[in-house]
mmCIF file of the N, C-alpha and C atoms, coordinates in Angstrom:
data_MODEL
# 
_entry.id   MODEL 
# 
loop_
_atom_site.group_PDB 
_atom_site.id 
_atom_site.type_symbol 
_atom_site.label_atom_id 
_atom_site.label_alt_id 
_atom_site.label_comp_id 
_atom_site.label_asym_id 
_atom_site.label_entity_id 
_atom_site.label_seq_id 
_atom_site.pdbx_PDB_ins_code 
_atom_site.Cartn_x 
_atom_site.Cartn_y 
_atom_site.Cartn_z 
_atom_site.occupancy 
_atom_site.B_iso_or_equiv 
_atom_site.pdbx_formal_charge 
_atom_site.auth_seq_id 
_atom_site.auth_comp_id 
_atom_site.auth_asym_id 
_atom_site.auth_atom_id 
_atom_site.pdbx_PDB_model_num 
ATOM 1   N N  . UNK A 1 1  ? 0.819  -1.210 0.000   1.00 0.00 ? 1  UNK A N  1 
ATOM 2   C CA . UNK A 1 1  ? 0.000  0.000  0.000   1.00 0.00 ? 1  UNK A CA 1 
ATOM 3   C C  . UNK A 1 1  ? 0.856  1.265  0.000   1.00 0.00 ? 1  UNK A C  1 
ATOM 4   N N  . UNK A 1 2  ? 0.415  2.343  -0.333  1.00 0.00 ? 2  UNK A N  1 
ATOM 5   C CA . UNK A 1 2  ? 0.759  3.598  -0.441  1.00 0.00 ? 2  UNK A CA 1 
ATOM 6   C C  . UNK A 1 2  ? 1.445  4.233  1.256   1.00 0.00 ? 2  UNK A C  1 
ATOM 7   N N  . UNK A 1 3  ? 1.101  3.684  1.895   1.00 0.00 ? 3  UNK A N  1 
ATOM 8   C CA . UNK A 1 3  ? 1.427  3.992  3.113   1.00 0.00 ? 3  UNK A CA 1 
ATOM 9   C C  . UNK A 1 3  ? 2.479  3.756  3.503   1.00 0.00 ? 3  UNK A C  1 
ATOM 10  N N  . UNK A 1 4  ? 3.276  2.271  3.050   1.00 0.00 ? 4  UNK A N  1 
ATOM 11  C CA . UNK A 1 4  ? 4.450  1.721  2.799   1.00 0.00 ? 4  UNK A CA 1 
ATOM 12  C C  . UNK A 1 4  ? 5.673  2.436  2.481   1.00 0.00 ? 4  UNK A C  1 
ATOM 13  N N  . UNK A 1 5  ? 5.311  3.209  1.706   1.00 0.00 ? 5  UNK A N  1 
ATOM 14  C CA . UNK A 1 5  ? 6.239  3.587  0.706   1.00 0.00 ? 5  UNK A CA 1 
ATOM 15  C C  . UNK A 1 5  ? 7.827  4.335  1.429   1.00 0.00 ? 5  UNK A C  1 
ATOM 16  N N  . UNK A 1 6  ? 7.207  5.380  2.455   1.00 0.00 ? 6  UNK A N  1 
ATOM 17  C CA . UNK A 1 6  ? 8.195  5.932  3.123   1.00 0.00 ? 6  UNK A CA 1 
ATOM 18  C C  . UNK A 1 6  ? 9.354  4.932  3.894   1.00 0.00 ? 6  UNK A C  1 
ATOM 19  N N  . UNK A 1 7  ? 8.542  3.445  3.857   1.00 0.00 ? 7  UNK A N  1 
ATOM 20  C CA . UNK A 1 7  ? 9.393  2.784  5.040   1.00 0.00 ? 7  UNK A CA 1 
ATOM 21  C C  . UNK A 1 7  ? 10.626 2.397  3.356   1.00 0.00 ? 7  UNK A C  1 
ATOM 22  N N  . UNK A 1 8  ? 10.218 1.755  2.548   1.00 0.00 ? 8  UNK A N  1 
ATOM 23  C CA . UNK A 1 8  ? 11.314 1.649  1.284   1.00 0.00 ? 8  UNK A CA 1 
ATOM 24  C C  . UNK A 1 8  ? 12.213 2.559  1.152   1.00 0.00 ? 8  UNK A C  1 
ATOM 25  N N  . UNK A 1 9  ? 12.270 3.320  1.404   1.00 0.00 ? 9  UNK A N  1 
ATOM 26  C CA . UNK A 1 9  ? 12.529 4.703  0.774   1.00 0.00 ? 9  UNK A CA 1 
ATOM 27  C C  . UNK A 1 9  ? 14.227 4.640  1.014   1.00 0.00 ? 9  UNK A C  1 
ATOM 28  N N  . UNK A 1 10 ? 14.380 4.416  2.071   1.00 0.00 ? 10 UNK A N  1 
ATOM 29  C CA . UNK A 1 10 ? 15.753 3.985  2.811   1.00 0.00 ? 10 UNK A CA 1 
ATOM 30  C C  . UNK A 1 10 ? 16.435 2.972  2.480   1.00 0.00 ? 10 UNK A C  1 
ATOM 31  N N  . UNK A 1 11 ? 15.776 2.024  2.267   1.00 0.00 ? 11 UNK A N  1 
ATOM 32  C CA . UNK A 1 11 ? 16.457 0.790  2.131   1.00 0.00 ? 11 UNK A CA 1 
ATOM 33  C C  . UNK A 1 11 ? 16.825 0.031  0.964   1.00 0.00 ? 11 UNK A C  1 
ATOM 34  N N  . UNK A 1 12 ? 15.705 0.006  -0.529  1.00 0.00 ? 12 UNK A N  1 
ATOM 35  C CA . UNK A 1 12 ? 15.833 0.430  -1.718  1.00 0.00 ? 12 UNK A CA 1 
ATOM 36  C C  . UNK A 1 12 ? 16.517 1.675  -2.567  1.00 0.00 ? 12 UNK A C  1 
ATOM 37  N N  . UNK A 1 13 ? 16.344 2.321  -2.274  1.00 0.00 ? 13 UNK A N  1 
ATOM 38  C CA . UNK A 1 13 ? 17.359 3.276  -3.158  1.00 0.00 ? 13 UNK A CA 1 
ATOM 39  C C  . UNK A 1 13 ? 16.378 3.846  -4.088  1.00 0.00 ? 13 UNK A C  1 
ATOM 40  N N  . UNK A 1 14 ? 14.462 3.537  -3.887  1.00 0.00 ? 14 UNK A N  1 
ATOM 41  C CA . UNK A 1 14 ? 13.725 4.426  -5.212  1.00 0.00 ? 14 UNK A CA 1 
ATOM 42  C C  . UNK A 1 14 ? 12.824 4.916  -4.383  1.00 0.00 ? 14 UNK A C  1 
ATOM 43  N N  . UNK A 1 15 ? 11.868 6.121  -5.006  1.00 0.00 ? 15 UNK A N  1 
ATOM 44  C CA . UNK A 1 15 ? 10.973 6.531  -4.821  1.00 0.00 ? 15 UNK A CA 1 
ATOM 45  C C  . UNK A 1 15 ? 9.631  6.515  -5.767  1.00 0.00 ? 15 UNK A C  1 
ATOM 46  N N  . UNK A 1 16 ? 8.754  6.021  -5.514  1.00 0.00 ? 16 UNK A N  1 
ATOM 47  C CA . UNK A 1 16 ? 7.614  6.199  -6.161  1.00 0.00 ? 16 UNK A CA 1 
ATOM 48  C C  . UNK A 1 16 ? 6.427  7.476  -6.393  1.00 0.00 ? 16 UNK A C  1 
ATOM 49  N N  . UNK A 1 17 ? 6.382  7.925  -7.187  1.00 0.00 ? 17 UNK A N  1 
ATOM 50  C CA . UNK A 1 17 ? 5.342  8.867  -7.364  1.00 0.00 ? 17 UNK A CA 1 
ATOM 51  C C  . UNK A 1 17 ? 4.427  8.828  -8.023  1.00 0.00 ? 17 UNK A C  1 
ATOM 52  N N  . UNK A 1 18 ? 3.505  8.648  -6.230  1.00 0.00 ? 18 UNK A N  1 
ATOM 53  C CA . UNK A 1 18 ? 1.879  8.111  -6.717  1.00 0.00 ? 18 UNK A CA 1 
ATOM 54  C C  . UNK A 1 18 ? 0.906  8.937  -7.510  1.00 0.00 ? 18 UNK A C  1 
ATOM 55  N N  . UNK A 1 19 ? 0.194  8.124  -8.481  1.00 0.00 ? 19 UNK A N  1 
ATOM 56  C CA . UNK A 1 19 ? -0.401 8.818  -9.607  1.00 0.00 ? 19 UNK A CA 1 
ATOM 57  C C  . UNK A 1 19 ? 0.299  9.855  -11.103 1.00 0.00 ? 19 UNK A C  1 
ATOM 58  N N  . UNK A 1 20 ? 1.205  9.443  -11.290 1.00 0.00 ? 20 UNK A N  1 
ATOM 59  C CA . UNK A 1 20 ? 1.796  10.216 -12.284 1.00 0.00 ? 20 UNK A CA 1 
ATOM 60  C C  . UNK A 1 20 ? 2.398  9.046  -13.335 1.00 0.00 ? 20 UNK A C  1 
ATOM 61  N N  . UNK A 1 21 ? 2.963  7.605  -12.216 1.00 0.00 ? 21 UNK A N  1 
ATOM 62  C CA . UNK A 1 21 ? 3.415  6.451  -12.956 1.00 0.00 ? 21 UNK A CA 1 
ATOM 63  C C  . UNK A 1 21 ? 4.974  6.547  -12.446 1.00 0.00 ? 21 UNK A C  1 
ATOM 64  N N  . UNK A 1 22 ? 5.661  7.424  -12.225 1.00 0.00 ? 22 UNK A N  1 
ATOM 65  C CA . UNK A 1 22 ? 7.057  7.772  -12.480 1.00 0.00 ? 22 UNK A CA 1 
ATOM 66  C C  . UNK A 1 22 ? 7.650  6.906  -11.589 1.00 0.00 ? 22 UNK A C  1 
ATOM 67  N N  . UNK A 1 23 ? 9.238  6.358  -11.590 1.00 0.00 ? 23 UNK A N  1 
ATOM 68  C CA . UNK A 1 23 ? 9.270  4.935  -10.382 1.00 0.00 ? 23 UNK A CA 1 
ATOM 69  C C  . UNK A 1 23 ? 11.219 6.445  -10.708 1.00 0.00 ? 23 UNK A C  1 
ATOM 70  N N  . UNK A 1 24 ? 11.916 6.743  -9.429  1.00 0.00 ? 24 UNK A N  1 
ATOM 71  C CA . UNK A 1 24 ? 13.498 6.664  -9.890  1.00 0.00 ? 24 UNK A CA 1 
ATOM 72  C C  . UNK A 1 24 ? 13.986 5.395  -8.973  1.00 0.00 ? 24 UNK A C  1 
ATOM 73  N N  . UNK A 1 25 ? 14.749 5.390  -9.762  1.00 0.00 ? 25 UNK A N  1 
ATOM 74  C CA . UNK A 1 25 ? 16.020 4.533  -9.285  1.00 0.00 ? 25 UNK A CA 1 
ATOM 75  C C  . UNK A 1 25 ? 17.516 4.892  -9.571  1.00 0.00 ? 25 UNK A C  1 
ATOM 76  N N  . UNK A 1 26 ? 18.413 4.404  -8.476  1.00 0.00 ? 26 UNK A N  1 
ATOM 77  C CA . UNK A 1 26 ? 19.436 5.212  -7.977  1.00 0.00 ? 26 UNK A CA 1 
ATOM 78  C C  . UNK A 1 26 ? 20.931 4.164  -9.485  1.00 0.00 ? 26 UNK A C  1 
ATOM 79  N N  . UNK A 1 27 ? 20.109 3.324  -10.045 1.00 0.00 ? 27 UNK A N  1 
ATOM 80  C CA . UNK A 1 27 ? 21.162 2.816  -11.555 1.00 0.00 ? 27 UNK A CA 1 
ATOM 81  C C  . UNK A 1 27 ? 20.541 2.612  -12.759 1.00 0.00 ? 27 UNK A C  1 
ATOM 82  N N  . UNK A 1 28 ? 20.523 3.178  -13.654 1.00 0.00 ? 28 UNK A N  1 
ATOM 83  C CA . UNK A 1 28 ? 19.810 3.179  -15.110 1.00 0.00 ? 28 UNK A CA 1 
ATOM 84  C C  . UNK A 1 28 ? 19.160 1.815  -15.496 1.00 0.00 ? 28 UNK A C  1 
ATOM 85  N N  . UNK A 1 29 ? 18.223 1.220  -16.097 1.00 0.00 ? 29 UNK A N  1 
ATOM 86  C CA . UNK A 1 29 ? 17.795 0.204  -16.414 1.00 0.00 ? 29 UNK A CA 1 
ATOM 87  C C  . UNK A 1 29 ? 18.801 -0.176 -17.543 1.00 0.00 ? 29 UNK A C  1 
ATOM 88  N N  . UNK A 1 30 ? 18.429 -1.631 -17.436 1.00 0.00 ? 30 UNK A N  1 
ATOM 89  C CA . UNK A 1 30 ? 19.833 -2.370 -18.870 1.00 0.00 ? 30 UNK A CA 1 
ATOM 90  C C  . UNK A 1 30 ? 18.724 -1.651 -19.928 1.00 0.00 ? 30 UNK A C  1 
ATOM 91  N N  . UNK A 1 31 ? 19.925 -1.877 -21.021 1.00 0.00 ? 31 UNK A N  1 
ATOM 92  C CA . UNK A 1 31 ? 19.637 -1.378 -22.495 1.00 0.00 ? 31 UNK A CA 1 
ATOM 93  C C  . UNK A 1 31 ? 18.986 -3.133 -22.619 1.00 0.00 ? 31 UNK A C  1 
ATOM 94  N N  . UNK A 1 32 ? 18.044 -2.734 -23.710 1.00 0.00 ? 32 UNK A N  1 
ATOM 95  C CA . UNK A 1 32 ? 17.746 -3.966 -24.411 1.00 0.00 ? 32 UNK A CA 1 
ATOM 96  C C  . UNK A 1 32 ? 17.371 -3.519 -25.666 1.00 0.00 ? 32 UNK A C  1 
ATOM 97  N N  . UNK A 1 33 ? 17.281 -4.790 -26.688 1.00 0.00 ? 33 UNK A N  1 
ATOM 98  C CA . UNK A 1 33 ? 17.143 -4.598 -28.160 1.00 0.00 ? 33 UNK A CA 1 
ATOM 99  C C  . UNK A 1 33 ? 16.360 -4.879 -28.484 1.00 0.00 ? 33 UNK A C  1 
ATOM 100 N N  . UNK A 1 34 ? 15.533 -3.989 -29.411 1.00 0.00 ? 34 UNK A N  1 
ATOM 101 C CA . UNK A 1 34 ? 13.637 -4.137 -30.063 1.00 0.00 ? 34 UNK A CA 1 
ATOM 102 C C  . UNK A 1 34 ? 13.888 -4.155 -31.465 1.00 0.00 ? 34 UNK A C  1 
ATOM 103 N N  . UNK A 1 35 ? 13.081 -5.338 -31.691 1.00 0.00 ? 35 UNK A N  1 
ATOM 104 C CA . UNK A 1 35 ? 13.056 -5.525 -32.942 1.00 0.00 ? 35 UNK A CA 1 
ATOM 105 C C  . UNK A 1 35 ? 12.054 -4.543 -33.771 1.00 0.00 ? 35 UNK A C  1 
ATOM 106 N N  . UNK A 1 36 ? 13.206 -4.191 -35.300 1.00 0.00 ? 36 UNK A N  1 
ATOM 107 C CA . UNK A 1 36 ? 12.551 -3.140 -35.810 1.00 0.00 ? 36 UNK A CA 1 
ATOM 108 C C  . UNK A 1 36 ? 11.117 -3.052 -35.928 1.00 0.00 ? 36 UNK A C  1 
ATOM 109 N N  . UNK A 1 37 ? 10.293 -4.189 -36.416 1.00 0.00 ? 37 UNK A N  1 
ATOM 110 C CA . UNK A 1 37 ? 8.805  -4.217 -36.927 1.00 0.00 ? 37 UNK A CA 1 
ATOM 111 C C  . UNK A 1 37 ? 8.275  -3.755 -35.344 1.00 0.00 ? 37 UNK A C  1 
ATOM 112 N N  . UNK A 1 38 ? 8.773  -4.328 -34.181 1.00 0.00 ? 38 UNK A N  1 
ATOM 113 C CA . UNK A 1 38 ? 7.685  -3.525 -33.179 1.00 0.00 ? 38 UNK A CA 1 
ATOM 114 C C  . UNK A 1 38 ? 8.128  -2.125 -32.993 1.00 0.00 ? 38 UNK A C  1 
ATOM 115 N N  . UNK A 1 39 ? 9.007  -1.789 -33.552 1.00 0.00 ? 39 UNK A N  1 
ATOM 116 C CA . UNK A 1 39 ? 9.563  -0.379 -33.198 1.00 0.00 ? 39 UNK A CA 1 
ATOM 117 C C  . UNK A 1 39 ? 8.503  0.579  -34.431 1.00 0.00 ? 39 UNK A C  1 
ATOM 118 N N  . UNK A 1 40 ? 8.332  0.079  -35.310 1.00 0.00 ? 40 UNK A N  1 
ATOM 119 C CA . UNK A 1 40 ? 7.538  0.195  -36.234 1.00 0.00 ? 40 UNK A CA 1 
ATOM 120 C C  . UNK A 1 40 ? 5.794  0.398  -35.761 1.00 0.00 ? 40 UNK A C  1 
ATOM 121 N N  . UNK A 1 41 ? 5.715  -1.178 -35.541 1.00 0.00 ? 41 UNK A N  1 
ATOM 122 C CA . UNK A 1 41 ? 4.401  -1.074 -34.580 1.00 0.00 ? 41 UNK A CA 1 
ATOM 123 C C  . UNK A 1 41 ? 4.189  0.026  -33.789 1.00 0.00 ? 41 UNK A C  1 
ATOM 124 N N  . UNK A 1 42 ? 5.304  0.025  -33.189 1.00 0.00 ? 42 UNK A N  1 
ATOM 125 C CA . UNK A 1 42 ? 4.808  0.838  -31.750 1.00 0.00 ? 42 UNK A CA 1 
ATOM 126 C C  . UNK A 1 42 ? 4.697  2.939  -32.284 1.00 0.00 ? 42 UNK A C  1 
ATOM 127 N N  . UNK A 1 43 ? 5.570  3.145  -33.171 1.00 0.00 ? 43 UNK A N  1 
ATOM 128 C CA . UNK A 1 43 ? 4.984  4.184  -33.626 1.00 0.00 ? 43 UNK A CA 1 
ATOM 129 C C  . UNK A 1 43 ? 3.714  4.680  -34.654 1.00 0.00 ? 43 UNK A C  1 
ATOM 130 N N  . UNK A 1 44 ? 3.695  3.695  -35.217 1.00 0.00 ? 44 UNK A N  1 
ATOM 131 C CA . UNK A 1 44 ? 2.206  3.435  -35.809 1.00 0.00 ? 44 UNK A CA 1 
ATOM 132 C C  . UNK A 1 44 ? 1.215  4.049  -34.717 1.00 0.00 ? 44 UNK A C  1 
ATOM 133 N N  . UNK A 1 45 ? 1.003  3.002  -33.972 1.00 0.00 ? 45 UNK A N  1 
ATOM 134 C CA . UNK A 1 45 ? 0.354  3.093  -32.847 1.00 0.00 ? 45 UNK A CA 1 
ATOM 135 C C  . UNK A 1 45 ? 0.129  3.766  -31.966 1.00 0.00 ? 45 UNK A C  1 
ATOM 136 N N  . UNK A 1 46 ? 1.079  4.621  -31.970 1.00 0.00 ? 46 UNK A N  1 
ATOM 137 C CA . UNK A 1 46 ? 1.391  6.233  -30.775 1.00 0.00 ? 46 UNK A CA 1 
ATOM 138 C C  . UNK A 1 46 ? 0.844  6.955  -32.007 1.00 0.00 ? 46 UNK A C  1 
ATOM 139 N N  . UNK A 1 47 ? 0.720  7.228  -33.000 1.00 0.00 ? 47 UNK A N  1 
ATOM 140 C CA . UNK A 1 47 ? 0.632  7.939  -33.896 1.00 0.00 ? 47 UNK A CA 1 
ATOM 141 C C  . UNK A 1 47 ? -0.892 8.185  -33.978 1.00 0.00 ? 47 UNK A C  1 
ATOM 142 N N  . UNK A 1 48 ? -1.481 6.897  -34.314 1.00 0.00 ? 48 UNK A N  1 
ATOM 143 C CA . UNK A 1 48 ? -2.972 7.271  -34.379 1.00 0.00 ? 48 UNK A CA 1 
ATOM 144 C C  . UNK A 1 48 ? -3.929 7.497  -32.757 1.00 0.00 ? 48 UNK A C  1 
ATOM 145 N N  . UNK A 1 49 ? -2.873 7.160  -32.189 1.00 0.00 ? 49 UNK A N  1 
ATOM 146 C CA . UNK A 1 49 ? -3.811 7.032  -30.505 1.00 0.00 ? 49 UNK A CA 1 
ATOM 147 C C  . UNK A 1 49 ? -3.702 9.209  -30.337 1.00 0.00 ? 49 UNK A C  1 
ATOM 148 N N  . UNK A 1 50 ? -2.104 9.434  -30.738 1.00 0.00 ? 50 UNK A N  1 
ATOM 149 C CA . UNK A 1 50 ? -1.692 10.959 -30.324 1.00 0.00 ? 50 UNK A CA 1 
ATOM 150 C C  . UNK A 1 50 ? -0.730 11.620 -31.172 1.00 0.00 ? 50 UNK A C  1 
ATOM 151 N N  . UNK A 1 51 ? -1.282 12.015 -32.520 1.00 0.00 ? 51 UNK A N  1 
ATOM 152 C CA . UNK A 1 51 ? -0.954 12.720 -33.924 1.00 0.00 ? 51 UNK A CA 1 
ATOM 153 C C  . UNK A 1 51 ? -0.334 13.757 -33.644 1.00 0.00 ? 51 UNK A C  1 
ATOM 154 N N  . UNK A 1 52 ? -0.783 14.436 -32.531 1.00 0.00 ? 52 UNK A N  1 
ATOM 155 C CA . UNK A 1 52 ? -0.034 15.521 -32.281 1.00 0.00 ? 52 UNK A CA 1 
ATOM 156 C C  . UNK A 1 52 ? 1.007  15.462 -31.543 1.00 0.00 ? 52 UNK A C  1 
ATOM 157 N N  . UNK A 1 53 ? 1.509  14.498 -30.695 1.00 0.00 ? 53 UNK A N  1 
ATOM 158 C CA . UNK A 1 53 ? 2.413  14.270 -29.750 1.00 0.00 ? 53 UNK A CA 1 
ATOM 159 C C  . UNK A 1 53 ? 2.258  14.952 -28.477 1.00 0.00 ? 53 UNK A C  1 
ATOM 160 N N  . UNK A 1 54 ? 1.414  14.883 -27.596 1.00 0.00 ? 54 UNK A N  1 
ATOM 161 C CA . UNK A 1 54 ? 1.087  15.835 -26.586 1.00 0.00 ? 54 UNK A CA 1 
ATOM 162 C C  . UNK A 1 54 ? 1.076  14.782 -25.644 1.00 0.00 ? 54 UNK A C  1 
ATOM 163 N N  . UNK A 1 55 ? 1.145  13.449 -25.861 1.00 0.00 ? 55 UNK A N  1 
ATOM 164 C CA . UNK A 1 55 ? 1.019  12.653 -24.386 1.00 0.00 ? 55 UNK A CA 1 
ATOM 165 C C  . UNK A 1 55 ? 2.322  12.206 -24.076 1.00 0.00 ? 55 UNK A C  1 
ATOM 166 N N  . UNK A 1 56 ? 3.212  12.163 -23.389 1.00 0.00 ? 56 UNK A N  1 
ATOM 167 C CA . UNK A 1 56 ? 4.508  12.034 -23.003 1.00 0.00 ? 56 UNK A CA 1 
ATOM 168 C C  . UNK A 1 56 ? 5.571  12.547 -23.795 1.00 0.00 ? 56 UNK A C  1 
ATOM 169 N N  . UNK A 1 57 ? 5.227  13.875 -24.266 1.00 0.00 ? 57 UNK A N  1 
ATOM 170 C CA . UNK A 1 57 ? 6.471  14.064 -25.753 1.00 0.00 ? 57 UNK A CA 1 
ATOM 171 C C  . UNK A 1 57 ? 8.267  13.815 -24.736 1.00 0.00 ? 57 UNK A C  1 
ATOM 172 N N  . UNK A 1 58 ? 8.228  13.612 -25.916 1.00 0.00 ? 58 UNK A N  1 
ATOM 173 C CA . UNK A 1 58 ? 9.930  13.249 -25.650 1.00 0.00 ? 58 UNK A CA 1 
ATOM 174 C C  . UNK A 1 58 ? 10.620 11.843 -24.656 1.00 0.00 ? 58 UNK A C  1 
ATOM 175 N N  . UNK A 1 59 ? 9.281  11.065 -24.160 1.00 0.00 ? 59 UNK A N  1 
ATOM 176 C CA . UNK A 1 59 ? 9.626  9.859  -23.429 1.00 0.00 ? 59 UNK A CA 1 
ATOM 177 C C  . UNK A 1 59 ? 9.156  8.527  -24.672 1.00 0.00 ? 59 UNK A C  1 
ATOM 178 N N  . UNK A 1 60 ? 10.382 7.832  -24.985 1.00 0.00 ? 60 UNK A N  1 
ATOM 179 C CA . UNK A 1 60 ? 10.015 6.301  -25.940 1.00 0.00 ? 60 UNK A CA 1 
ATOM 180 C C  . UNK A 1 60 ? 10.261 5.290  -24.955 1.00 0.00 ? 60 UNK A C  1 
ATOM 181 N N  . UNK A 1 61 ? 9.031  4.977  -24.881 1.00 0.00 ? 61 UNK A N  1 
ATOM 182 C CA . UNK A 1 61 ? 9.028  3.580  -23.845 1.00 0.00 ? 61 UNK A CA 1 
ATOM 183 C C  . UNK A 1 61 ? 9.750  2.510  -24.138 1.00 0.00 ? 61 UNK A C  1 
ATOM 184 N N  . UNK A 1 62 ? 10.007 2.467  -25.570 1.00 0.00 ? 62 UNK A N  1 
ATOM 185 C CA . UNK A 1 62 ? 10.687 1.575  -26.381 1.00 0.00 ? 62 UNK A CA 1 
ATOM 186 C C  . UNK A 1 62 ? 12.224 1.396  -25.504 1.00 0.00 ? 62 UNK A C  1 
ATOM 187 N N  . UNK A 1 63 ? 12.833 2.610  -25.358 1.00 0.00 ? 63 UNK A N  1 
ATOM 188 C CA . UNK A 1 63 ? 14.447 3.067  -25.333 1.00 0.00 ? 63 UNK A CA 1 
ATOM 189 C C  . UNK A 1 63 ? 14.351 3.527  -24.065 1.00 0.00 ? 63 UNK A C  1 
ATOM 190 N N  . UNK A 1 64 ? 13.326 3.406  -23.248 1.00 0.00 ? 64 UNK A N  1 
ATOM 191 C CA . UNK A 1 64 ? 13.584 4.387  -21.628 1.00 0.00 ? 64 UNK A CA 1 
ATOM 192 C C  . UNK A 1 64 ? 13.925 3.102  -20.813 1.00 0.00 ? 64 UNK A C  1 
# 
């Protein structure tokens, strides 16, 4: 639960911020490799959901 959170806080090394989605952590996530067609897919798909780019501009879930 949300109530939890402060006791982690110390002992993990992240913080959570409730309702926004956002998680940090104190070492970068591994790189991994996406195959082109879903990289493909996946902008297709951002494209017709948000043409204009107004919902997370500048974050690729793909590469984050």
């Amino acid at each position: 639960p949300a109530t939890d959170l402060r006791s982690l806080m110390g002992s993990t090394g992240f913080v959570a911020e409730i309702g926004v989605g956002v998680v940090h952590h104190t070492q970068p996530r591994p790189t991994r490799s996406v195959a082109p067609a879903s990289v493909s897919l996946h902008a297709r798909l951002k494209y017709q959901f948000d043409p204009q780019g107004r919902l997370n501009p500048g974050v690729d879930v793909l590469t984050a």
